[in-house]
C-alpha positions, -999 to +999 in steps of 0.1 A: -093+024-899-058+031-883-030+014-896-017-017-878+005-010-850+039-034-842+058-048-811+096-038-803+112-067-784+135-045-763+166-062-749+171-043-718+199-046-691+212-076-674+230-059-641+243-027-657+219+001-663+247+018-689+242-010-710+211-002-722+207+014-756+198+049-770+173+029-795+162+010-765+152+040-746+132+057-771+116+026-778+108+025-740+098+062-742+075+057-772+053+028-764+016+029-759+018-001-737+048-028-721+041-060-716+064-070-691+078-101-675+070-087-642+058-049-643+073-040-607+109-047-618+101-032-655+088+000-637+122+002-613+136+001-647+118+034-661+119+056-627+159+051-634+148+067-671+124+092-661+099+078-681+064+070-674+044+044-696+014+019-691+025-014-684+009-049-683+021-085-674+034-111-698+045-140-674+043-177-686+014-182-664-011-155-683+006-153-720-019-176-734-048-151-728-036-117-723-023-123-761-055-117-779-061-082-757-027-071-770-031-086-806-065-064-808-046-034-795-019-037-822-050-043-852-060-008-840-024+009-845-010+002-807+026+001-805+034-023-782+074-032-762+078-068-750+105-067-720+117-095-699+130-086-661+168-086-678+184-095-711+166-099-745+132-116-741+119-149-754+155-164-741+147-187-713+114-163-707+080-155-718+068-139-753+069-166-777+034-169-781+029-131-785+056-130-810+037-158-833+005-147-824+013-108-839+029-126-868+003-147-879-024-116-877+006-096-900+014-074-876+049-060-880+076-073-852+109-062-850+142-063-827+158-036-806+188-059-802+213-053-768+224-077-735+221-113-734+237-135-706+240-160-733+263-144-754+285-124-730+292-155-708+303-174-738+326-141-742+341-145-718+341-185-704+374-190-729+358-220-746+348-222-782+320-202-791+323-208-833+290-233-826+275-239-795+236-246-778+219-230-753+195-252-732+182-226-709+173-240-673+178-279-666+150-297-649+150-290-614+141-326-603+172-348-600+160-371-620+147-352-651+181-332-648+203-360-653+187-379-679+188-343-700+228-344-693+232-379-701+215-368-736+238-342-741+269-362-734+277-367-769+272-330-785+306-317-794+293-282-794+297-255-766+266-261-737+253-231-722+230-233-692+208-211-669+206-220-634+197-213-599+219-201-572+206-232-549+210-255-573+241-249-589+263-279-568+239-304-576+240-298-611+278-295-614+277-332-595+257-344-617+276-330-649+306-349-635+291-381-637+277-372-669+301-354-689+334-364-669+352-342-645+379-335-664+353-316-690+362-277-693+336-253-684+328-216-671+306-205-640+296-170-648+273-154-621+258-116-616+273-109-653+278-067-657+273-064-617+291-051-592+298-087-581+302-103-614+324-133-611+337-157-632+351-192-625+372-210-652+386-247-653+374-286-650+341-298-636+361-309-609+373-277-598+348-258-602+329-282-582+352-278-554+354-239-559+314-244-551+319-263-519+340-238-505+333-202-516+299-193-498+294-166-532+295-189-555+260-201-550+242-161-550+230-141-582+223-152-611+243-182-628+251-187-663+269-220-669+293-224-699+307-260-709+328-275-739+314-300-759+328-335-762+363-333-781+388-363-790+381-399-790+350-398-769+335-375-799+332-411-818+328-435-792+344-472-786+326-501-772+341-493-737+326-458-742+292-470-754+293-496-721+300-470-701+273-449-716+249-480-716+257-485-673+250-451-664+217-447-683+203-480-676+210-471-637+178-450-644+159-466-675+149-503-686+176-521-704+156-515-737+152-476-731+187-470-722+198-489-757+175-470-774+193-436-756+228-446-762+220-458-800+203-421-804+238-405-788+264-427-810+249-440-834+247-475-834+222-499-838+199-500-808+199-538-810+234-541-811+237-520-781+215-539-760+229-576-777+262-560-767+251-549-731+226-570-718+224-608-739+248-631-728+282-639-747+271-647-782+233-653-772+205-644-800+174-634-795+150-600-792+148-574-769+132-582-733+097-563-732+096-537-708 
């Protein structure tokens, strides 16, 4: 019986071919099969190396089954690379469920560590990076999307975002109303590329930067902003009202308490006493 095989997650490039690895390439060169994000892009990537290997999709819409073909393939001694299109993979794309599946059948996985947008846009945004959380790509529904800021309003750690060229003015809109305009952030797009570009200051002018420079919304976007500093960090009641208004424009009185209670840490009933009962009325919350 031959020995079990193991995956290499191999970080490949994220615009700049240079940046890839010598580790990376030999892992590349030595595989007996690649699951890749999407194999036409992954085999662009190995014409460029002059190297010729099978390949076979991993997308989000086929992971759950093509796991136990390549689970089988590492029991028999298979060494197998997991790739995404750019960047190290499971960030914001598919191989998770590999990755756990390989683990629990004690098959060996291991890292060949290189680019991640993540990291070199909080490089180089100029805004704190000691602690920060990365919350991949916001809902695209308006909605959804706003309701996920209004939960983030409160974290005092760095933000860092995926998102799509087309949707990029929307969400800086919408991170206005939410975080404040005056909140610092970073719009890095096509990171490593030939037309890397990166936009530094307030919501509000980047906002405006969006509006009027047609690049801004090409390539891909990598959005950096500062977590909540100063006195909004431990809110007031005039914060925690103002909180309360602009989620309960979207959510029953009794949800949105419950939302701004989670975010500062008050008592939900005190929030919605405070915010919807009457000067010094008693009583429970309204059923919703």
């Amino acid at each position: 019986m031959s020995p079990p095989g193991r995956i290499d997650v191999v970080a490949t490039p994220i615009g700049n071919l240079g940046d890839l690895s010598p580790r990376a390439r030999e892992a590349l060169a030595a595989a007996d099969v690649i699951a890749a994000e999407d194999t036409r892009h992954t085999a662009g990537l190995l014409k460029q190396l002059g190297v010729q290997r099978p390949l076979i999709s991993l997308h989000e819409h086929n992971e759950g089954s093509r796991r136990e073909d390549l689970v089988a393939r590492l029991r028999q001694g298979a060494r197998v690379v997991l790739v995404s299109d750019a960047g190290t993979p499971l960030v914001s794309d598919p191989g998770y469920l590999l990755v756990r599946a390989a683990i629990e059948a004690g098959i060996t996985v291991q890292a060949v560590p290189g680019p991640s947008a993540v990291l070199v846009a909080l490089a180089v945004s100029g805004l704190p990076v000691e602690r920060f959380c990365f919350e991949g790509f916001l809902p695209s529904r308006a909605a959804a999307r706003r309701e996920r800021l209004r939960t983030l309003a409160f974290e005092t750690r760095t933000l860092v975002f995926f998102e799509a060229p087309h949707r990029i003015v929307e969400t800086l809109e919408d991170m206005a109303s939410a975080f404040g305009e005056e909140r610092a952030a970073c719009v890095a797009r096509e990171l490593t590329k030939m037309h890397e570009s990166v936009y530094r200051g307030s919501i509000a002018q980047l906002l405006q930067i969006a509006r009027e420079d047609a690049n801004f919304e090409r390539g891909e976007i990598t959005l950096v902003v500062a977590g909540v500093s100063g006195p909004e960090a431990t809110p007031d009641d005039a914060f925690v009202a103002r909180a309360f208004d602009l989620i309960s424009a979207e959510l029953p009185p009794s949800r949105a308490a419950a939302v701004v209670a989670a975010l500062t840490g008050r008592r939900k009933q005190d929030v919605y006493n405070r915010n919807v009962k009457p000067q010094g009325a008693t009583g429970q919350e309204e059923d919703e």
